[in-house]
N, C-alpha and C positions, 0 to 999 in steps of 0.2 A: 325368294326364300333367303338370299344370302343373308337381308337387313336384319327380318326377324332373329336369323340363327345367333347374328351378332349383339343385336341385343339379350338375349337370353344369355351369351355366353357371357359377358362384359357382366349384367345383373348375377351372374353363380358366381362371379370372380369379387366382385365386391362384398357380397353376402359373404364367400365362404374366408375372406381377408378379414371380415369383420368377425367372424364365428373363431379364426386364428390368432387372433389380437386377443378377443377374450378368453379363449383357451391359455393363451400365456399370462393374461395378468390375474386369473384365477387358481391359476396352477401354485405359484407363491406364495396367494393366501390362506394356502392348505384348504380349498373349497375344489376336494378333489374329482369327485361326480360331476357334478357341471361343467372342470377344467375336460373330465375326459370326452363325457357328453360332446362338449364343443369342437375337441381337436378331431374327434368320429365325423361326427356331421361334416366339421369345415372339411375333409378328406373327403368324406363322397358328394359334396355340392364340387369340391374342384373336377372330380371323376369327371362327373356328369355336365359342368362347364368343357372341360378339354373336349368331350363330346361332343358338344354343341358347336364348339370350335373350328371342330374338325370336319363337321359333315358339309361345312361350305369352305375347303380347301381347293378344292378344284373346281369348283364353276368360277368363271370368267368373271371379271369384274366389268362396269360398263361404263365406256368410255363413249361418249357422243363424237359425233364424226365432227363438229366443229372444233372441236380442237385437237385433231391429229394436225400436225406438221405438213408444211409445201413444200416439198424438194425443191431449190432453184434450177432452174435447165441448167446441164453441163456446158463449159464454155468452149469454144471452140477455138482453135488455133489461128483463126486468120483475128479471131478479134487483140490479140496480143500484138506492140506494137514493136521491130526493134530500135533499140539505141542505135539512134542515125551519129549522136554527136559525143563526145570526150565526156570522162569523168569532170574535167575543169572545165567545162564550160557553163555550168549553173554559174559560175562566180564569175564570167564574161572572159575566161581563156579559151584559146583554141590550142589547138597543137602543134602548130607552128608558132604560137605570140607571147610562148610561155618566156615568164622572166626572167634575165639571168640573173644567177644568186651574188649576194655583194662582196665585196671583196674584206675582210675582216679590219677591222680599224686596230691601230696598233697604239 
């Protein structure tokens, strides 16, 4: 039911946009029955759109189970491994072979 309601609703919303468009550029032309004619109708096509709107506000939308989401398994603390070795050791120091810094040239 929800397809149909939305279609029905989306079709009052165009019509009654279009019945309010011409309501306004009637209105100027001093073509004032028609202007009001129009701005009447477009007000009760919208009524009766938000209606239609509204009667599928609360049913469910439908979602196929192929595309809900996989939770990854939670990971477990032994799989985590510790830093056995030094900050400077990626660049090949250890912590005993650090360099000593140079003496400044004068």
């Amino acid at each position: 039911m929800l397809d149909t309601d939305e279609k029905i609703a989306k079709f009052f919303f165009v019509f009654g946009l279009i019945l309010a468009l011409g309501a306004m550029i009637l209105g100027p032309l001093d073509i004032r029955s028609w202007s009001i004619a129009c701005g009447v109708t477009a007000s009760f096509v919208a009524l009766a759109g938000m209606f239609f709107a509204l009667q599928s506000w609360n049913e469910p939308d439908d979602v196929p189970k192929e595309q809900t989401p996989v939770m990854a398994p939670p990971l477990s603390v032994e799989q985590f491994v510790p830093m056995t070795e030094p900050h400077g050791a990626a660049n090949g120091e250890t912590a005993g072979e650090a360099e000593e810094p140079e003496p400044p040239v004068e």
